[in-house]
N, C-alpha and C positions, 0 to 999 in steps of 0.2 A: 718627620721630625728633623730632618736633617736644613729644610730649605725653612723649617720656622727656628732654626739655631742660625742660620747665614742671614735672615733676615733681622734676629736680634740684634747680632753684632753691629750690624750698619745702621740702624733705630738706634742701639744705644751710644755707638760712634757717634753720630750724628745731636740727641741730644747734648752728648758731654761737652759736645763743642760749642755748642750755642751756648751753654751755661756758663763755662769756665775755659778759659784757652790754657790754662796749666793743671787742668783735672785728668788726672789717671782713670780708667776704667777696670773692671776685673769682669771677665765672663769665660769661662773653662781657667782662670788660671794665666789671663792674657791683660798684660799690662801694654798700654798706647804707646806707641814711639815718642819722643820728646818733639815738640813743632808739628807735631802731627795737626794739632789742636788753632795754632792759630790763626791770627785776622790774618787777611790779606788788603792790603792797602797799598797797592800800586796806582803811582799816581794819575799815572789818565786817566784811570777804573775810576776812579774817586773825582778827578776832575769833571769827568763826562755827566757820572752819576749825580754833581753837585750845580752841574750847569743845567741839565734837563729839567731838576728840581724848582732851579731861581727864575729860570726862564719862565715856564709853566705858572708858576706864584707870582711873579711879575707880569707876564701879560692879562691874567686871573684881574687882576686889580685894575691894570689900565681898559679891561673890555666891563667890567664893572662899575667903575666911573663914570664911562660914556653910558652906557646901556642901562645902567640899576643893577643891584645888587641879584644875583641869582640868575638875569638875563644872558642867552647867547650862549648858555651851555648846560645841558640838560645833568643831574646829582649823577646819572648812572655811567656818566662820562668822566665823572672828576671820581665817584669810586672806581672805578677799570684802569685811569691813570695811576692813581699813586697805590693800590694791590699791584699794579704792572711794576712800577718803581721800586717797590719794595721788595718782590720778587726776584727782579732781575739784580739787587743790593745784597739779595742774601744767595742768592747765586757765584756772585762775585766775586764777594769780598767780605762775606763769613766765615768760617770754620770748613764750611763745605766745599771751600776751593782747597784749601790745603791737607782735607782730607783725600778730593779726588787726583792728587799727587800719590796718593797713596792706597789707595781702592776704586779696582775699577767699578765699582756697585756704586759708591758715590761720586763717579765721575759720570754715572749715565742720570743719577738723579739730578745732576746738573744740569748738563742737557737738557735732559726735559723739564725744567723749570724754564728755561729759556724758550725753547719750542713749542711747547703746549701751553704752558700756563702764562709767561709773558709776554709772549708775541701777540697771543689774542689779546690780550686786555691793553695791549697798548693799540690794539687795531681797533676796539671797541670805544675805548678813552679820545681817540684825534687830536693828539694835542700839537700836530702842528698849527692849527688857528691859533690858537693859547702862544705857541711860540712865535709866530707871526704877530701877535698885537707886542709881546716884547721888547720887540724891535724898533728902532726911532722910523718915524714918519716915512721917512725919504726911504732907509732900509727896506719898509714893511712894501710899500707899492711898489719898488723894486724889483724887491721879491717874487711878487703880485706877478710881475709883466712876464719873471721868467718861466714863472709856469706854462702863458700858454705863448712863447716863442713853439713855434710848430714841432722842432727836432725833441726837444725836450719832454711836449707835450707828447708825442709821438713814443718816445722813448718810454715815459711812464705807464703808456696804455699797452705796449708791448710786453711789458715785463711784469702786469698784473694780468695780462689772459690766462684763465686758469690753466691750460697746457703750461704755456711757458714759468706760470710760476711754480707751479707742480712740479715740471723738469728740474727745475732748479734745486728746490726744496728737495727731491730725491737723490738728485746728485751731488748735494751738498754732506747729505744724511749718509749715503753710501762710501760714497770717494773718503771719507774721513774714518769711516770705520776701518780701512783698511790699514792691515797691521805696520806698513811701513811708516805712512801717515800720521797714525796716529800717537808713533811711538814719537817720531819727530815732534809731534805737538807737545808731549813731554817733557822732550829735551830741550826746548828752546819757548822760550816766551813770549818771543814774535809767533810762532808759528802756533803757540796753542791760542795766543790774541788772534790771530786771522783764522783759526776752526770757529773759535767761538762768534765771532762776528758774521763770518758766512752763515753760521745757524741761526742766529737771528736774523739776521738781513732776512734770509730766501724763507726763513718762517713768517717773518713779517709779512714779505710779498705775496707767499702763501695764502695765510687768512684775511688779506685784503681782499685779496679774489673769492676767498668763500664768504665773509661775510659779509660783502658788499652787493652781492647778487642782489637785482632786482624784480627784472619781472621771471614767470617762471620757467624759460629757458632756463636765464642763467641760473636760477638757482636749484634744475636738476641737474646741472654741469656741477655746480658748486657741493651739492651731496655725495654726487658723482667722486670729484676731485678727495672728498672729505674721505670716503669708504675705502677709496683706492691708497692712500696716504696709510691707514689702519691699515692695510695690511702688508704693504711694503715695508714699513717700518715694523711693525708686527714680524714679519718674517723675516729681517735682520735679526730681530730678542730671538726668534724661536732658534736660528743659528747659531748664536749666542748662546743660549741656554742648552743645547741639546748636543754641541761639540763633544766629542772627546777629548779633544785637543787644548790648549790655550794658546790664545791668539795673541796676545800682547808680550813679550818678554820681559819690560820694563817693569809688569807687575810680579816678576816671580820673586824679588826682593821682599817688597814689602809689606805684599798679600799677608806673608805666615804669622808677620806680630799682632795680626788680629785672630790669628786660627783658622784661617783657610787659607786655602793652595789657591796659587795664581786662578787654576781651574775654575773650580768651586768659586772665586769671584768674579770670576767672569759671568759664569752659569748665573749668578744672582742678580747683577746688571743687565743679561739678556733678556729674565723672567721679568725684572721692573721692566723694561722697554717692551716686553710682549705682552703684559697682563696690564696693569694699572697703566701703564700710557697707553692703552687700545680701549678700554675703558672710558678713559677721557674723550678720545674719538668719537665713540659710540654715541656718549650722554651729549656732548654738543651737536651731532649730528641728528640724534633725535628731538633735543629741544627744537633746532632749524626748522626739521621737517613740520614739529607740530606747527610753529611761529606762519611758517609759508603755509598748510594748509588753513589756519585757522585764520590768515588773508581774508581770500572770498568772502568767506563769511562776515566778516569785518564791513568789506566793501558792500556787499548786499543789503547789510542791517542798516548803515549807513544811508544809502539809496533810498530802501525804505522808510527813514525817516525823514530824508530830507523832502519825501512828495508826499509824505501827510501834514511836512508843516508847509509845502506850496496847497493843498486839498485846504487846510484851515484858515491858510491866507487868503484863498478865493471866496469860501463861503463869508468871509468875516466883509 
């Protein structure tokens, strides 16, 4: 009863805020802080977020023009971009950002909207081609050349091996939780701007390396990388969750005007980071597996048909 009352609060924290930035809530008797509630509209947040948008919609049209309408970019690429977009918008620059000023439960649900939910669909989406045709002419082959200058080229293929972006992605995920860190990211807006960015950066880099896997090396490294991720992160929540102690002090303020102790909100942002983001783990790393086993077969049926229609080319 206790972790289905700590999980109300933050569900209904959470909806009041997407509905209304000046709505009160009541639950035991617990009225919301004032500004708890609202947007956050910083403006790089919003410039970044409105450039990635025009960019994307702009080169959409000019690789449309040349190509025909629907050409050069498959529906489940343009849904994975703007569900990534919107994700990472309501991460930002909803209610949910200025709620996780004030609950550590809704500062890990943030996190992993970022991590698990936008990282991939921006990695699934590719919208740097989209943002490559945006670009004038001269820009776009420019661009083009600097990819494969060797250093560069060199540079990207190093930072997508799934070790090193693993490394990363863990060390991003750890080194932030730790209480000094993290408090700092509180107190200052550059520094929760550079938490947040390095968790998506090295998440990005992350699931390029797994879902980009090819043949099936990589992609028992890439399952590999997937399982081991669920559980390092996983056993961050479970530390989180099973403290006695609380780790943050910045949350011993604020935690109580929702009716839990610093503690107890903590323990609720661990259980989200241990249970429902291992979960997400899981169900993408079992779709993979089915996707890569059910390859072969793919390739054989294929086979198959293509030498019964050379067998009915010859008799004909």
């Amino acid at each position: 009863m206790k972790w289905r009352s700590h999980l109300a609060h933050l569900a209904l924290a959470t909806l009041t805020a997407a509905a209304s930035t000046g709505a009160t809530a009541h639950e035991q008797g617990v009225r919301f802080p004032a500004g708890t509630l609202a947007w956050s509209f910083e403006p790089w947040v919003v410039s970044c977020l409105a450039l990635a948008a025009a960019l994307y919609l702009l080169g959409l049209v000019r690789l449309w023009r040349r190509a025909g309408a629907g050409r050069g970019v498959r529906a489940l690429q343009l849904v994975a971009f703007w569900t990534g977009w919107a994700v990472l918008a309501t991460a930002l620059v909803s209610p949910l950002d200025s709620l996780g000023a004030q609950l550590f439960s809704a500062h890990m649900v943030q996190h992993e909207l970022l991590m698990i939910i936008a990282a991939p669909l921006f990695v699934v989406g590719r919208p740097l081609g989209l943002w490559a045709w945006a670009l004038p002419a001269r820009w776009r082959r420019a661009s083009g050349r600097l990819f494969h200058v060797r250093p560069v080229r060199s540079a990207w293929r190093f930072v997508t091996q799934p070790l090193v972006a693993w490394t990363l992605h863990a060390l991003a995920l750890w080194i932030w939780h730790l209480p000094a860190l993290f408090d700092a990211a509180l107190a200052s807006e550059w520094v929760h701007a550079l938490q947040h960015f390095s968790f998506l950066a090295t998440a990005l880099l992350f699931w390029w390396s797994v879902l980009g896997a090819a043949n099936g090396t990589q992609q028992g490294i890439a399952l590999l990388s997937l399982f081991t991720t669920m559980v390092h992160s996983g056993a961050l929540g479970a530390l989180l969750a099973l403290s006695s102690v609380a780790w943050y002090p910045a949350y011993a303020n604020s935690a109580p005007a929702f009716g839990l102790s610093a503690l107890d909100d903590q323990q609720l942002g661990g259980l989200l980071m241990w249970v429902p983001a291992g979960l997400i783990y899981l169900c993408i790393g079992c779709a993979l597996a089915a996707r890569w086993l059910a390859a072969p077969r793919r390739r054989v049926a294929l086979g198959t048909s293509d030498l019964r229609s050379e067998a009915l080319r010859s008799r004909a």
